[in-house]
C-alpha positions in Angstrom: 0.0 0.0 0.0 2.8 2.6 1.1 6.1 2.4 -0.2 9.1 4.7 0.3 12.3 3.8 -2.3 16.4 5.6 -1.4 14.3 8.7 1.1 17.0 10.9 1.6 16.8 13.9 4.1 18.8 16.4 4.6 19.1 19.5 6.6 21.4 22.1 4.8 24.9 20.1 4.8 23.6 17.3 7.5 22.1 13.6 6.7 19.2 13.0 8.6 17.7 9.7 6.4 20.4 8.3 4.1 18.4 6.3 1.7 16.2 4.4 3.4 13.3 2.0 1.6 10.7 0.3 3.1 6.6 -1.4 2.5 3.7 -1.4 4.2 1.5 -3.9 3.1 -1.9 -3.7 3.2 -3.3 -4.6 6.5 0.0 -4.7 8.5 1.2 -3.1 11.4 4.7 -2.1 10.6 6.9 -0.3 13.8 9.6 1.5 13.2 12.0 2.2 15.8 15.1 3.5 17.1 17.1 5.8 19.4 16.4 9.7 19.7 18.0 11.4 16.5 18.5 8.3 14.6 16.1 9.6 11.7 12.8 8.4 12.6 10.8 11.6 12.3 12.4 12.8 9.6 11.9 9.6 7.6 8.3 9.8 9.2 7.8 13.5 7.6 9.2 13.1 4.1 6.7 9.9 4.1 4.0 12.2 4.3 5.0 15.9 2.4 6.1 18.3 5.2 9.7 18.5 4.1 11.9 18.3 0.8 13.3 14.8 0.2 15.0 12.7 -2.5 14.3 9.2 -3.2 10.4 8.5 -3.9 7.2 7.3 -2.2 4.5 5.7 -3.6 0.5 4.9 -2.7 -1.0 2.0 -3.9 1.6 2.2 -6.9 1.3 6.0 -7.3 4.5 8.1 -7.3 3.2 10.9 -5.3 6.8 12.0 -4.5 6.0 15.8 -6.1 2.5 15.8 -4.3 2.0 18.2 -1.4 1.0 17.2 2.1 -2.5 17.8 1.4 -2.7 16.6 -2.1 -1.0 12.7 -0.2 -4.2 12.9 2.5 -6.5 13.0 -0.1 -4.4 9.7 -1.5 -5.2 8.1 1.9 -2.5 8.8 4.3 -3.6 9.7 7.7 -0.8 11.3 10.0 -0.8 11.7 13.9 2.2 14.0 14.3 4.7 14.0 17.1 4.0 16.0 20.1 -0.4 16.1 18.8 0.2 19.6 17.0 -3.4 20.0 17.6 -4.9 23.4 16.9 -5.1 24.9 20.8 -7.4 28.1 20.2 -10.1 26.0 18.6 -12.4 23.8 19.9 -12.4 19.7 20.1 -14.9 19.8 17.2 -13.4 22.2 15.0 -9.9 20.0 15.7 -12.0 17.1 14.1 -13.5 18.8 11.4 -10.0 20.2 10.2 -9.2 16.1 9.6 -12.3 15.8 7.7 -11.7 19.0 5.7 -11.6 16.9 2.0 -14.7 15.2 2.8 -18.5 16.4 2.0 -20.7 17.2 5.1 -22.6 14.1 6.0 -19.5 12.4 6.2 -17.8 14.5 8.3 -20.7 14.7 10.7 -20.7 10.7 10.6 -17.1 11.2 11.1 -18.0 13.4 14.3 -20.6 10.7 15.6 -18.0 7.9 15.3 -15.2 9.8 17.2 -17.3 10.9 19.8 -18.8 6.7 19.6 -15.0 6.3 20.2 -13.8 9.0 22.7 -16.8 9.7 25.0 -14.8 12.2 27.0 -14.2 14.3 24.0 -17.8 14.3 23.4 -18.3 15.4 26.6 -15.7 18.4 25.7 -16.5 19.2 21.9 -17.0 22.6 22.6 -14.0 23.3 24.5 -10.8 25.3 23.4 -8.6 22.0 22.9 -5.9 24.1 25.1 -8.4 23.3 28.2 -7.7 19.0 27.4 -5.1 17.4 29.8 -2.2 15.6 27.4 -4.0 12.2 27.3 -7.0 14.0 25.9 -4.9 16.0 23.7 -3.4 12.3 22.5 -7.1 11.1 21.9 -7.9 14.7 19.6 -4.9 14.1 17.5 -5.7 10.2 16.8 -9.5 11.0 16.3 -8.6 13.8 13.9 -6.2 11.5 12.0 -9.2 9.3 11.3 -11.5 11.7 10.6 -9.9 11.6 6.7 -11.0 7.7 6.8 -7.4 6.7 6.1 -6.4 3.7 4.0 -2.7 4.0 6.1 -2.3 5.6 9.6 1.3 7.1 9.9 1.6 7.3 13.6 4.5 9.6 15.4 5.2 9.0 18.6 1.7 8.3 20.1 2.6 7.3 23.5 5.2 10.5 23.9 4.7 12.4 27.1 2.0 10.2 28.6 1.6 8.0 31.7 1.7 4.2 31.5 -2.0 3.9 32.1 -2.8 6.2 29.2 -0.1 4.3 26.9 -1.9 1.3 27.5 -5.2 2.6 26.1 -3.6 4.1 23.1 -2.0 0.6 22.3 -5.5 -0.7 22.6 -7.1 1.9 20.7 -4.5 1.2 17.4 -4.8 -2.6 18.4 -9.0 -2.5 18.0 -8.6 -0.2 14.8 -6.1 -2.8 13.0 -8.2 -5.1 13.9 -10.8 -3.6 12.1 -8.2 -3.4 9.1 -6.5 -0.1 9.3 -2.9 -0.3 8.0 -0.7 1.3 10.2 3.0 2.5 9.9 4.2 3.7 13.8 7.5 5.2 15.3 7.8 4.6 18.7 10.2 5.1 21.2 8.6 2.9 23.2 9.8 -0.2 21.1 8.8 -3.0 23.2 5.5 -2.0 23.5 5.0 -1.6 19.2 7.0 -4.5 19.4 4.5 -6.6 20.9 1.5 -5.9 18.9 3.3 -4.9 15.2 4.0 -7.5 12.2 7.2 -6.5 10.8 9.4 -3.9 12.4 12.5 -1.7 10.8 15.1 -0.8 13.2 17.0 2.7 12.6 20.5 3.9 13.6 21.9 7.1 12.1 20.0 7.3 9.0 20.1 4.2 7.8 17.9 0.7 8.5 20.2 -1.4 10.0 17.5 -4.3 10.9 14.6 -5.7 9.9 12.2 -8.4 9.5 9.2 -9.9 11.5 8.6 -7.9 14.6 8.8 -10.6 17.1 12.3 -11.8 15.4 13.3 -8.0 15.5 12.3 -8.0 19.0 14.9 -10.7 20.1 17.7 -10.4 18.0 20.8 -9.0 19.9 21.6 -6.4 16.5 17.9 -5.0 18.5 19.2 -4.0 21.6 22.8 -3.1 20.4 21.1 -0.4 17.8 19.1 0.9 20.3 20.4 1.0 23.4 24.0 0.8 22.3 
């Protein structure tokens, strides 16, 4: 479904992703993981149009390497970003509607009922200034806005980042129930053993560069794991 071939990123004279390729089939979970600074975001960010990169990406066989950011969500990549990035000043339901921006009314507001189905609590808050969520709330917005655009892939950044273990638990669960309603997902964690655990195939990153890969439980306990990412 999503396919990236030699991304290279660069910032002025530095080499953040030094050509990296990798597949997401459709239907899989795929992890990616790695140390802080070893090119994960990056990767994560050329995947889906916010910054300049070499190599090319593809969508179900569709170079969409010279596409904008918005132009790829309409092809059907859904993007929770690192850190939530939601909109503060507006409220949960204008959040949500952003996500749903390409699609006609009815859908969005089927979109609405279905988050709110999901996330009861933001219900309860869909006319408050996002600002006013606490950071597990916040978590919940950025994921529910993601799916808003009915994604055929979910790239997901960092989901459990800032969050207390009770609250990384439910976002696990909440990924786990929508893959196993047949979401394909592609997810950078830092919290490796956790993605571990629940993805199908995992790519491990060191400086740029894959340096492992293969099925996530084999990724999980091969010593190359642990050596790349803990040193």
């Amino acid at each position: 479904m999503l396919e990236i071939k030699n991304v290279e990123v660069r910032y002025g004279q530095a080499l953040a992703v030094a050509g990296a390729s990798l597949r997401v089939a459709p239907g899989a979970w795929v992890a990616l993981v790695g140390a802080n600074g070893a090119g994960k975001t990056s990767l994560v960010r050329a995947i889906v149009g916010l910054i300049p990169h070499g190599g090319r990406t593809l969508m179900d066989g569709k170079d969409i390497t010279a596409l904008p950011p918005w132009e790829r969500h309409r092809c059907g990549i859904g993007y929770v970003p690192e850190g939530r990035q939601i909109f503060p000043q507006m409220t949960v339901e204008e959040n949500l509607r952003v996500g749903g921006i390409t699609r006609a009314e009815p859908e969005v507001r089927h979109g609405l009922e279905v988050a709110f189905e999901i996330y009861p609590r933001l219900a309860e808050r869909r006319s408050q200034s996002a600002a006013t969520l606490s950071g597990g709330e916040q978590q919940m917005l950025a994921l529910a806005r993601a799916l808003m655009t009915r994604p055929k892939v979910l790239v997901v950044d960092e989901i459990s980042w800032g969050l207390m273990p009770l609250l990384v638990a439910q976002v696990f669960e909440r990924l786990t129930a929508l893959h196993r309603d047949g979401l394909t997902i592609l997810q950078v964690e830092q919290n490796a053993r956790e993605v571990l655990c629940r993805a199908q195939y995992a790519y491990v990153m060191a400086a740029g560069r894959f340096v492992l890969e293969g099925p996530a439980a084999e990724v999980a306990r091969d010593p190359r794991f642990l050596k790349s990412y803990v040193g």
